[in-house]
C-alpha positions as CSV (number, residue, x, y, z in Angstrom):
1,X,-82.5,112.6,-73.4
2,X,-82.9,109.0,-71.4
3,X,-85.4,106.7,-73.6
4,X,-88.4,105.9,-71.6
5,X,-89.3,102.5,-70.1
6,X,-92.1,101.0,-69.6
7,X,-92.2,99.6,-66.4
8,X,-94.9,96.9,-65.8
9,X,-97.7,98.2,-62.7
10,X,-99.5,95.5,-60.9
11,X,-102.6,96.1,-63.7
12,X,-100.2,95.3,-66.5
13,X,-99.3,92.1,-65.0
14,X,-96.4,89.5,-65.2
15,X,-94.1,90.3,-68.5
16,X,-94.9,86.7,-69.5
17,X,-95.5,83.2,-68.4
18,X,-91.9,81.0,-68.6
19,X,-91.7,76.9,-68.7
20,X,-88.2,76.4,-67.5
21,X,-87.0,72.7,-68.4
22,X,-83.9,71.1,-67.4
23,X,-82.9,68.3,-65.1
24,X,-80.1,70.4,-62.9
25,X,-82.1,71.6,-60.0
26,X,-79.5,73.9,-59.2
27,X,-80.0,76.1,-63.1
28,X,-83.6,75.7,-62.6
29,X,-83.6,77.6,-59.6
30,X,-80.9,80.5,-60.9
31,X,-83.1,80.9,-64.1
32,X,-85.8,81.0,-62.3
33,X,-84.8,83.5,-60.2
34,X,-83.4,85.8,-62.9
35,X,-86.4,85.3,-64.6
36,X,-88.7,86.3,-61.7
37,X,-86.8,89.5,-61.1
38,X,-87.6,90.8,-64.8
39,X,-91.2,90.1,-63.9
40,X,-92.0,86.5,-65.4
41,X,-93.7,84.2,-64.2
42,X,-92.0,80.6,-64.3
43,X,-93.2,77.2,-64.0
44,X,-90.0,73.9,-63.9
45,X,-90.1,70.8,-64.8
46,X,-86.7,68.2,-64.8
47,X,-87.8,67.0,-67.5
48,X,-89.1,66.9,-70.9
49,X,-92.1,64.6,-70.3
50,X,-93.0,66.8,-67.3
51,X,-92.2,69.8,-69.3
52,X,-94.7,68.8,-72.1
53,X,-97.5,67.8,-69.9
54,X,-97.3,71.4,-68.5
55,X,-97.7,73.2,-71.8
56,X,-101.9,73.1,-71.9
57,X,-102.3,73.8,-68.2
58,X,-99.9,76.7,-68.0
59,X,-99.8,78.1,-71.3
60,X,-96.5,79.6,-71.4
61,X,-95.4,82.3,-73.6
62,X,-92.0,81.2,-73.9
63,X,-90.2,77.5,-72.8
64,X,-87.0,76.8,-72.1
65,X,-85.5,73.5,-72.2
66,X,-82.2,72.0,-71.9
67,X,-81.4,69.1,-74.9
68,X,-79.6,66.3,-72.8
69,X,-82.0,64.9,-70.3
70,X,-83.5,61.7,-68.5
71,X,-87.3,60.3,-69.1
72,X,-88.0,62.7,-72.5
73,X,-84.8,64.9,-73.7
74,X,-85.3,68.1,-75.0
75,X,-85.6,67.6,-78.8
76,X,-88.5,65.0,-78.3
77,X,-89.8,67.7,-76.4
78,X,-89.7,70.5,-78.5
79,X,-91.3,68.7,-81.6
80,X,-94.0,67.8,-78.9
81,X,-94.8,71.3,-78.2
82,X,-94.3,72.5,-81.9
83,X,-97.3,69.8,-82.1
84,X,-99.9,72.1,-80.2
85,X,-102.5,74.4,-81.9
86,X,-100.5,77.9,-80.7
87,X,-96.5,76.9,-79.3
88,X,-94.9,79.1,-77.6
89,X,-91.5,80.6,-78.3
90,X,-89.0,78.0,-77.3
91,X,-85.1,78.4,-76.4
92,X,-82.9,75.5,-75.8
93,X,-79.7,74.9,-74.1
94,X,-77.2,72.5,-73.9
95,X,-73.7,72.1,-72.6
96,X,-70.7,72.5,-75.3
97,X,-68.7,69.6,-73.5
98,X,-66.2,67.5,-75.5
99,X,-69.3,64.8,-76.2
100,X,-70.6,67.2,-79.5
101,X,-73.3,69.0,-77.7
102,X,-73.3,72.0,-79.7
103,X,-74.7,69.6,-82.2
104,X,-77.4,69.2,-80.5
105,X,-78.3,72.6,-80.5
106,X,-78.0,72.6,-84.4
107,X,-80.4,70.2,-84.2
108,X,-82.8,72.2,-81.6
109,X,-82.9,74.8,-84.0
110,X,-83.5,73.0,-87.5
111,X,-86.3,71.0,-85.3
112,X,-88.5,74.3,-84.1
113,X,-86.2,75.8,-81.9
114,X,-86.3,79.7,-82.1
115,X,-83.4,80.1,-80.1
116,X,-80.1,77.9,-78.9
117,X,-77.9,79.1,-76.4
118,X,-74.8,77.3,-74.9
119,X,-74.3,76.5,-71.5
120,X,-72.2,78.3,-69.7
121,X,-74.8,81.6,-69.8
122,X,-75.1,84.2,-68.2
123,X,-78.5,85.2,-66.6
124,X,-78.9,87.9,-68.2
125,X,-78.5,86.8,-71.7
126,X,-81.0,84.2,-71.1
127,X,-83.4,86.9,-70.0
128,X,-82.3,89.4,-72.9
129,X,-82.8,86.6,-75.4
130,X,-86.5,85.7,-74.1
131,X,-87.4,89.7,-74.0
132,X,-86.8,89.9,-77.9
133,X,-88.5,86.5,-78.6
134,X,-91.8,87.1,-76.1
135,X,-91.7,90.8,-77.7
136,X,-91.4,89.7,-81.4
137,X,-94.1,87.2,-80.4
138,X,-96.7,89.7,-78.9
139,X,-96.0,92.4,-82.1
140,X,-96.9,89.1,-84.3
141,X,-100.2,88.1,-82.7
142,X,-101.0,91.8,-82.3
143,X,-100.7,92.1,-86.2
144,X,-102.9,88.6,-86.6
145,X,-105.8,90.3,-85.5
146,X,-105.8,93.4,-87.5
């Protein structure tokens, strides 16, 4: 017997609100396509000092945020937006080049990351990654209320 999804309707609307943060224009736009054809809504900034200053206006379920980048770089960032009253879920991503990048994404984590993910990705994990994290979120601050 095929499970049953639930397939958002126009009432229902987006699946969640995204902050996509990372100085390659050229990512930015692939995530934000991916993430716009599994029903997000997405916001960019190129970097973190943008990114931040986006977090109270928008109010984004989940952020995403590279580690390595000009003006405010992504770990700055994420203790910024661990900072506010109700954060959301945050992944980041870095490249695992030669310079000890995955490092950084230790770091991400043990700093208030939820989630690291290395760069090369694939869309789709990305997406599958924030689904579980925006999901586990929702369940939480359903079961706050009770």
């Amino acid at each position: 017997m095929p499970r049953s999804r639930h397939i958002p309707s126009d009432a229902d609307g987006p699946a969640g609100r995204v902050l996509l943060i990372d100085d390659d224009p050229a990512l930015l736009w692939l995530m934000g396509q991916a993430f716009a054809a599994a029903g997000y809504t997405t916001r960019s900034a190129e970097n973190g000092r943008k990114g931040v200053g986006l977090i109270d206006a928008y109010q984004p379920d989940l952020v995403v945020t590279d580690i390595v980048m000009p003006e405010m770089e992504g770990i700055a960032a994420i203790l910024e937006i661990r900072r506010k009253p109700r954060p959301p879920k945050i992944i980041a991503i870095s490249g695992a080049g030669p310079g000890g990048r995955r490092n950084y994404l230790k770091w991400a984590k043990h700093l208030g990351a939820d989630e690291v993910l290395a760069k090369p990705f694939r869309m789709s994990q990305i997406v599958a990654l924030s689904n579980r994290l925006i999901d586990n979120h929702s369940n939480n601050l359903g079961k706050q209320g009770s």
